[in-house]
C-alpha positions as CSV (number, residue, x, y, z in Angstrom):
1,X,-7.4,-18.7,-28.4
2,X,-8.5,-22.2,-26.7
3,X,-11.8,-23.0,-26.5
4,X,-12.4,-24.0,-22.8
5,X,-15.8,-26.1,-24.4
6,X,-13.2,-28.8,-26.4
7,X,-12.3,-29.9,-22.4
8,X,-15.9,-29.4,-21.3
9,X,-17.8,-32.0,-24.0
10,X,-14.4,-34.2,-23.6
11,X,-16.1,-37.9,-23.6
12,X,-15.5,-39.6,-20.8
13,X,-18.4,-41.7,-21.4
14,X,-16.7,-43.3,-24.3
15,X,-12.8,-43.3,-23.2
16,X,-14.2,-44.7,-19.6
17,X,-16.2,-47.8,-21.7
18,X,-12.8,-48.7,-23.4
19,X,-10.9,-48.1,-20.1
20,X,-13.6,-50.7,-18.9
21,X,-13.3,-53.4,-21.6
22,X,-9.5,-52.9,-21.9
23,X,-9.2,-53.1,-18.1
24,X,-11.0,-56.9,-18.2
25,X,-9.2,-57.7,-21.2
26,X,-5.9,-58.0,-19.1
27,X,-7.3,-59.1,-16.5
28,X,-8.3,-62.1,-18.8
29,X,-5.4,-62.1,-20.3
30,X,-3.9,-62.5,-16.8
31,X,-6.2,-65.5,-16.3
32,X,-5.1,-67.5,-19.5
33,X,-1.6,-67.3,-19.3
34,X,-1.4,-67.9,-15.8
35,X,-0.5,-71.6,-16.3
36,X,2.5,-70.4,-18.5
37,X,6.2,-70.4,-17.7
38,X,7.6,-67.3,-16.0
39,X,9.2,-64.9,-18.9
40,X,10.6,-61.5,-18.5
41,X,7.8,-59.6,-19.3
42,X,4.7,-61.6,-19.1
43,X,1.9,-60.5,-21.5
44,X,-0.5,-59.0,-19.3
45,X,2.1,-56.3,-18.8
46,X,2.7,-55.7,-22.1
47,X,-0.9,-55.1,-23.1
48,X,-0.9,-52.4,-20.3
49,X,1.9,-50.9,-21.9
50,X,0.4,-51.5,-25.2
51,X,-3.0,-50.2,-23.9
52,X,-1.0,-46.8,-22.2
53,X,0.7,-46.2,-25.3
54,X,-2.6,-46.4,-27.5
55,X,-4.3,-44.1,-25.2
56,X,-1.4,-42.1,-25.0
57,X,-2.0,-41.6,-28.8
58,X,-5.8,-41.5,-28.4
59,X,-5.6,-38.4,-26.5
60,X,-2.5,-36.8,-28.5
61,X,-5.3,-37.2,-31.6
62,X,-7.5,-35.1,-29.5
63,X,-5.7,-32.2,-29.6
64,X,-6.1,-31.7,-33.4
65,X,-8.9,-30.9,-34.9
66,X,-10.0,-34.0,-36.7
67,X,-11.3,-32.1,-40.4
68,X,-7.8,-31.2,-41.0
69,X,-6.9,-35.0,-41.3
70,X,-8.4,-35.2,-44.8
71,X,-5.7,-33.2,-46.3
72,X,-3.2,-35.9,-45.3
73,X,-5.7,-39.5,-45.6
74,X,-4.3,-40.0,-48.9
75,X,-0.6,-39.8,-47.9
76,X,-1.5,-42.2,-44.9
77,X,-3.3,-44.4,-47.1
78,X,0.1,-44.3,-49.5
79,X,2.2,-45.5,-46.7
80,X,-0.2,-47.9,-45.8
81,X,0.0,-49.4,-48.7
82,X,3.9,-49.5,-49.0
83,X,3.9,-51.0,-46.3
84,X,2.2,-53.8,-47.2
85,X,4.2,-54.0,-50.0
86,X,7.4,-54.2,-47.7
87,X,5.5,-57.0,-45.7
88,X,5.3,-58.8,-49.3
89,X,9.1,-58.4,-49.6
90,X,10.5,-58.3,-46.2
91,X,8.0,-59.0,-43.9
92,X,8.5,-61.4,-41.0
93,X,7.0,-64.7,-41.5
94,X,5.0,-67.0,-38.2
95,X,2.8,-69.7,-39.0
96,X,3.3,-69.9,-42.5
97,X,1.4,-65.8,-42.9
98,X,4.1,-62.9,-43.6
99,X,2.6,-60.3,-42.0
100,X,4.5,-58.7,-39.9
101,X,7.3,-56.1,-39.9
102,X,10.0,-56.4,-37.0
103,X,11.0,-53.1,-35.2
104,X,13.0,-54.7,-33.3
105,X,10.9,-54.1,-29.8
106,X,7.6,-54.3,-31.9
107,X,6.4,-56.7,-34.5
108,X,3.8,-53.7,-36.9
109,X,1.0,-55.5,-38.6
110,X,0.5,-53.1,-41.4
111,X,-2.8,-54.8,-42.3
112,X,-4.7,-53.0,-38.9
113,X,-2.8,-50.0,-39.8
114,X,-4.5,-49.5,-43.3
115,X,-7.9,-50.1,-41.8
116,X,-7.7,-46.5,-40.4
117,X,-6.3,-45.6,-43.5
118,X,-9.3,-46.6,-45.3
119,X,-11.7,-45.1,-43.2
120,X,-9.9,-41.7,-43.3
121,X,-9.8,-42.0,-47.0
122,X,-13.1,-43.0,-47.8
123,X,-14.7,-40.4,-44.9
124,X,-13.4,-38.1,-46.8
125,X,-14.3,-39.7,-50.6
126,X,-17.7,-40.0,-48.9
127,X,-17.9,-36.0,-47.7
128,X,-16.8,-34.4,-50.8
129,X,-19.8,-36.5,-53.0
130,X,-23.1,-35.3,-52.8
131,X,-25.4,-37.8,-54.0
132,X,-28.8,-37.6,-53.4
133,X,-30.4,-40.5,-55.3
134,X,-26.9,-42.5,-53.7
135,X,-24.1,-44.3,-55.6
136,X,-24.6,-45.8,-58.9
137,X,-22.9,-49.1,-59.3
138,X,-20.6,-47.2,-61.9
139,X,-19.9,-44.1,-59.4
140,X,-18.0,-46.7,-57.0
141,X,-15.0,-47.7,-59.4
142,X,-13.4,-45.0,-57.7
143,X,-13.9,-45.7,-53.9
144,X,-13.8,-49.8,-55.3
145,X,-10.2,-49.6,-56.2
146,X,-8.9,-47.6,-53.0
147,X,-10.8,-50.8,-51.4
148,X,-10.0,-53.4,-53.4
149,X,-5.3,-52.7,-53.8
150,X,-5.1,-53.3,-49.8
151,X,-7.3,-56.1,-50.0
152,X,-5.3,-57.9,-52.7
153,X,-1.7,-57.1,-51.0
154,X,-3.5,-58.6,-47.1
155,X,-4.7,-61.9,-49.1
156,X,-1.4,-62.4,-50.4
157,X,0.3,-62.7,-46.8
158,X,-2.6,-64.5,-46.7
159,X,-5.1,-62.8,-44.4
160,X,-8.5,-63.8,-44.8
161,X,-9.7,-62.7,-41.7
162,X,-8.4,-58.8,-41.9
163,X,-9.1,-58.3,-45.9
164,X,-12.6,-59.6,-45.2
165,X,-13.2,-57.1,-42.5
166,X,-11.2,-54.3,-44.6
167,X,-14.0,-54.9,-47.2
168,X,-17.0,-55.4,-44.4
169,X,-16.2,-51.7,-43.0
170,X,-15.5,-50.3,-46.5
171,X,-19.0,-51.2,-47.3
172,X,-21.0,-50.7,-44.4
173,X,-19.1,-46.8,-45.1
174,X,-20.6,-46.9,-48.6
175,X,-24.4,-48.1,-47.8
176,X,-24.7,-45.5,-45.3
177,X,-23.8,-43.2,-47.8
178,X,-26.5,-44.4,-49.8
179,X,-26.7,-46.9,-52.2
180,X,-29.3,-47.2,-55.8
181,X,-31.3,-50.5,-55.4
182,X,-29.9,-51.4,-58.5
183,X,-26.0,-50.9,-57.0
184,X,-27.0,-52.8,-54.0
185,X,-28.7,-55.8,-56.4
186,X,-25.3,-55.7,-58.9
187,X,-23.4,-56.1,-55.1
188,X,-25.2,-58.7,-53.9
189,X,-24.7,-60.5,-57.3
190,X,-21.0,-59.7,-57.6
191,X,-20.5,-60.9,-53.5
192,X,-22.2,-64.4,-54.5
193,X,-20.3,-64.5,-57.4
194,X,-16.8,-63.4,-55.7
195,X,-17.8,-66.2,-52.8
196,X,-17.7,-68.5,-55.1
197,X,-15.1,-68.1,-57.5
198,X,-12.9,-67.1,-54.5
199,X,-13.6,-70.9,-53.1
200,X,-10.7,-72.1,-55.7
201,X,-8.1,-69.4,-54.9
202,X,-8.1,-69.7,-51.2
203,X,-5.3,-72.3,-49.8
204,X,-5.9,-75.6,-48.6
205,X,-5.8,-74.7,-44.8
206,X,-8.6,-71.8,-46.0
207,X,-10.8,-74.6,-47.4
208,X,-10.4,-77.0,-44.0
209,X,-11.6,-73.7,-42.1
210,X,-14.9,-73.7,-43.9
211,X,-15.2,-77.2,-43.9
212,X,-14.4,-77.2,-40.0
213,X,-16.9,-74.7,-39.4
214,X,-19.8,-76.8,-41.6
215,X,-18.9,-80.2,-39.9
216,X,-16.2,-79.8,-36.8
217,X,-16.7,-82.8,-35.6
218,X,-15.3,-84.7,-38.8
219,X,-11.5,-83.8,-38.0
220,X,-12.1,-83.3,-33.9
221,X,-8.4,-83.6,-33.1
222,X,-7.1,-81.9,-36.2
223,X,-9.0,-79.1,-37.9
224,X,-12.2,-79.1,-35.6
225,X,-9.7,-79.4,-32.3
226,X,-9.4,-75.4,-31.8
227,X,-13.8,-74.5,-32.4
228,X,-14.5,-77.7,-30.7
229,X,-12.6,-76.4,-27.2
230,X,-14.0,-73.4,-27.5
231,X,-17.5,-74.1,-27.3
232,X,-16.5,-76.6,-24.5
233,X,-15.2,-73.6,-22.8
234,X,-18.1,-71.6,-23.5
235,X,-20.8,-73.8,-22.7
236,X,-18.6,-75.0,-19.2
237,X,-19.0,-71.7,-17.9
238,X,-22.9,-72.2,-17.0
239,X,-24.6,-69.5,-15.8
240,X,-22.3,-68.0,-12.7
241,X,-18.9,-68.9,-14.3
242,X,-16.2,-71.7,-12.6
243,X,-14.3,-68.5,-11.5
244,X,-11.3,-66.7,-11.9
245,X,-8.7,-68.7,-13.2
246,X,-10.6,-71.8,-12.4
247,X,-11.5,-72.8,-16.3
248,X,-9.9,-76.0,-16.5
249,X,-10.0,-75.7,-20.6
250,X,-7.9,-72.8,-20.2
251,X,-6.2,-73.6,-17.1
252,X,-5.1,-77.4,-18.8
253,X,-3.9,-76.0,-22.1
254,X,-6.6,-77.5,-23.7
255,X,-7.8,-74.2,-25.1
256,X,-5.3,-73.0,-27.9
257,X,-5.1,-69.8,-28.8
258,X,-6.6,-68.8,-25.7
259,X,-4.9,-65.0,-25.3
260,X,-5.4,-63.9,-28.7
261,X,-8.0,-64.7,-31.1
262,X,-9.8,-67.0,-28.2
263,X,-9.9,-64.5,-25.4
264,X,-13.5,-64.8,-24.6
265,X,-13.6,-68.4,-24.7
266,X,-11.9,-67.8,-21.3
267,X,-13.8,-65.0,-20.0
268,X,-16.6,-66.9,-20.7
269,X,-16.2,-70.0,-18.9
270,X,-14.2,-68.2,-15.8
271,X,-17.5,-65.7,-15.6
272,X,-20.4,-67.9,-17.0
273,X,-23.8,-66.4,-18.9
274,X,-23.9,-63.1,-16.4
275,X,-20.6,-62.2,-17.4
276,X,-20.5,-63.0,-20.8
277,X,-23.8,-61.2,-21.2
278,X,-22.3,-58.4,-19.2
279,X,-19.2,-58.2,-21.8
280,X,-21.6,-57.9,-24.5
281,X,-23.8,-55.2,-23.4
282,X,-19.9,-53.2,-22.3
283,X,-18.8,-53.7,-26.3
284,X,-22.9,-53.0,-27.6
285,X,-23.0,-49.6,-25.7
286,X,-19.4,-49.0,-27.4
287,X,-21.4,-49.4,-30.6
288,X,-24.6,-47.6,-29.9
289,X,-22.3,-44.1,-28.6
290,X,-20.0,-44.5,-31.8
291,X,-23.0,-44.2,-34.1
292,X,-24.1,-41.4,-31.6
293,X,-21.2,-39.5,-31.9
294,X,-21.6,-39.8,-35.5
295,X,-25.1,-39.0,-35.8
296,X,-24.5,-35.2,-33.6
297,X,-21.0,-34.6,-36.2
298,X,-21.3,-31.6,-37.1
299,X,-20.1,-32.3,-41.1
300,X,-20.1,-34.8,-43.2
301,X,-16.4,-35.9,-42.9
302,X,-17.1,-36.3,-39.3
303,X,-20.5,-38.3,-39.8
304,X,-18.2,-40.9,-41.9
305,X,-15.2,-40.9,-39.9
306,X,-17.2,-41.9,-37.2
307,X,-19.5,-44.5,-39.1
308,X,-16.0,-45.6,-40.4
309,X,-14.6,-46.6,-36.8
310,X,-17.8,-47.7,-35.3
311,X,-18.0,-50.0,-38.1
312,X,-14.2,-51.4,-37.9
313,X,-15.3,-52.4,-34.3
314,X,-18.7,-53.6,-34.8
315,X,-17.4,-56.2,-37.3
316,X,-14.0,-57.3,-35.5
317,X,-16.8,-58.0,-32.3
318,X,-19.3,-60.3,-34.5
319,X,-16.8,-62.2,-36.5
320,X,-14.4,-62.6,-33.4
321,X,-18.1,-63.8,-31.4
322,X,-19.3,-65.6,-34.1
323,X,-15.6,-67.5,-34.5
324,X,-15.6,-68.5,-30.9
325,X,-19.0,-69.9,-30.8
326,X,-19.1,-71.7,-33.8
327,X,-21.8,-69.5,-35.6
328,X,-18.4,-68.2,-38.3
329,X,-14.9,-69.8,-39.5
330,X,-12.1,-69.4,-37.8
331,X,-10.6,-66.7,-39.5
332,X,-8.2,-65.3,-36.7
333,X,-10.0,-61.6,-36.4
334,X,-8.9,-60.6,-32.3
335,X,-11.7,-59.1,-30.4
336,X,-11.1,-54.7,-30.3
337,X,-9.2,-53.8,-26.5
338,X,-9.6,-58.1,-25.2
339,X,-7.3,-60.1,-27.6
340,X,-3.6,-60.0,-27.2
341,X,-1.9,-57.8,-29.9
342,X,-0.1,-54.9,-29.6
343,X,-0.9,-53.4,-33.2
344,X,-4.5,-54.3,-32.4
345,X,-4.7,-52.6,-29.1
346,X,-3.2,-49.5,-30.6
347,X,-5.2,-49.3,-33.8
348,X,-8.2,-49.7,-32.4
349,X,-7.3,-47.1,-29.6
350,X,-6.2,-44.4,-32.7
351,X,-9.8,-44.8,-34.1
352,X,-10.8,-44.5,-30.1
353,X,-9.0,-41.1,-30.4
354,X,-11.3,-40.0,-33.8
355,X,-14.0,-41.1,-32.3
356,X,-13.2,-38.6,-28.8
357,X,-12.5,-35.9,-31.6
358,X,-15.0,-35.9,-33.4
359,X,-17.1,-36.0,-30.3
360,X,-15.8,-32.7,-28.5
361,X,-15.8,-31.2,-31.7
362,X,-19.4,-31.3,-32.7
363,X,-20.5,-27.8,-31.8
364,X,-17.7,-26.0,-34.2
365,X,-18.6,-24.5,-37.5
């Protein structure tokens, strides 16, 4: 029999917030490609078809009940993983990064898919382990190696941006699972250790985006061009904004980038302090109700499912932020439901549709 109390504790606090962000996301996205050549489709549209389809999915996840999903987290997180693999072999190459896989009227990024894949998989790792005292550093080989195949495969396309938040949400997952003092210590040493052995396998352009980001002013027409527009077009905006589609770094093309990875850079000089401050306190609440949704789950694989998704948005916000301001490298991480991308729009709208489950779910036992 339906329970009539799954469509009573619905959230519509949370789907309304994404509605919200998504909804000034195109209109931004409106905004900075306005200068642009007529096309067929132009790509505010197809966000809103993007963003229908994802929420489309969102509630289609609803109607499930979100514990059965552990069964099938390692199958998902199987074909995640071949199909990175297929990237490797096949994928389409842009830019010099093969990441992509063309579907002919959709270009999949496998590497957002497999974050959802890790969360499911390591919500559920996470539920089935008690540990009391928290992980050992020699009880996470297991959990370490689901982490660390993905990882390897997205670095080889090469991905910094996305491995680095694949391993940010992984272990924000695993340290509120609980870790020994002497795991988190061993960590910490491993991390420094990682950072900088990994210095000599990145690729050259890698390297200039760390040394951009220490010093952007030594190559300001070359490597420093794209963070040194930014924070033009940031700190332009003033306090009240130039207004809608008045940025002239955005409007004069001297903003590149500006409808994926540099989004904000727009919003905030178009809406100035108030509405950049406004934006942040829309994507902080987003945060705050995730980790409230996981806080009333009513098990364990909930709890982490939830912890899971609210940490996949929590880092693409700060390093996307952080990028755009100068405070982080350029690293090309979009910003969840603002930045262009139709794989991004509907991953982050399928851990949207946990989160929603999860939520209206909390008083079954």
């Amino acid at each position: 029999m339906f329970d009539r109390r799954l469509v009573t504790s619905f959230d519509w606090i949370l789907l309304l917030t994404v509605l919200a962000l998504a909804g000034i996301g195109i209109v931004n996205l409106y905004s900075a490609t306005a200068s642009w050549p007529e096309v067929s489709t132009p790509l505010y549209l197809k966000q809103a078809i993007w963003l229908c389809g994802g929420l489309l999915i969102s509630l289609s996840l609803c109607l499930f009940d979100y514990r059965h999903l552990q069964y099938f987290s390692v199958h998902f997180y199987v074909l995640s993983v071949c199909l990175l693999i297929f990237v490797e072999a096949m994928g389409r190459t842009s830019m010099g990064a093969t990441r992509w896989i063309h579907l002919g009227f959709f270009n999949l990024q496998p590497s957002e898919v497999i974050k959802i894949a890790i969360i499911l998989l390591l919500a559920k790792i996470l539920a089935q382990t008690a540990t009391p005292l928290g992980f050992g550093l020699f009880e996470l080989w297991k959990p370490a190696l689901w982490i660390l195949v993905p990882v390897v495969l997205i670095l080889k396309q090469p991905d910094l941006g996305t491995a680095t938040i694949v391993v940010f949400i992984a272990g924000t997952m695993l340290l509120f699972a609980g870790l020994r003092k002497g795991a988190v210590i061993s960590l910490g040493i491993l991390g420094v250790l990682a950072s900088v052995g990994g210095w000599f396998g990145l690729h050259d352009y890698q390297r200039a985006r760390i040394r951009t980001f220490l010093n952007p002013e030594a190559d300001p027409l070359g490597t420093g061009y794209h963070i040194i527009q930014s924070k033009i077009a940031v700190g332009s905006g003033g306090f009240f904004g130039k207004g809608f589609i008045q940025g002239s770094q955005s409007q004069l093309s001297f903003l590149p980038e500006r409808h994926t990875d540099f989004a904000f850079s727009v919003f905030a000089e178009e809406w100035g302090f108030i509405g950049s401050v406004s934006l942040l306190v829309l994507y902080l609440f987003l945060v705050v109700w995730g980790l409230y949704i996981a806080r009333r789950a009513n098990d364990r694989f909930g709890l982490f499912l939830a912890v899971g998704v609210t940490a996949m948005n929590f880092w693409h916000i700060v390093v996307n932020l952080g990028m755009v301001i100068g405070l982080l490298p350029v690293v090309g991480v979009p910003l969840p439901l603002f930045s262009y991308g139709g794989t991004s729009m509907v991953t982050t709208m399928i851990g949207i549709g946990l989160l929603m489950n999860v939520s209206m779910r909390r008083f079954m036992f």
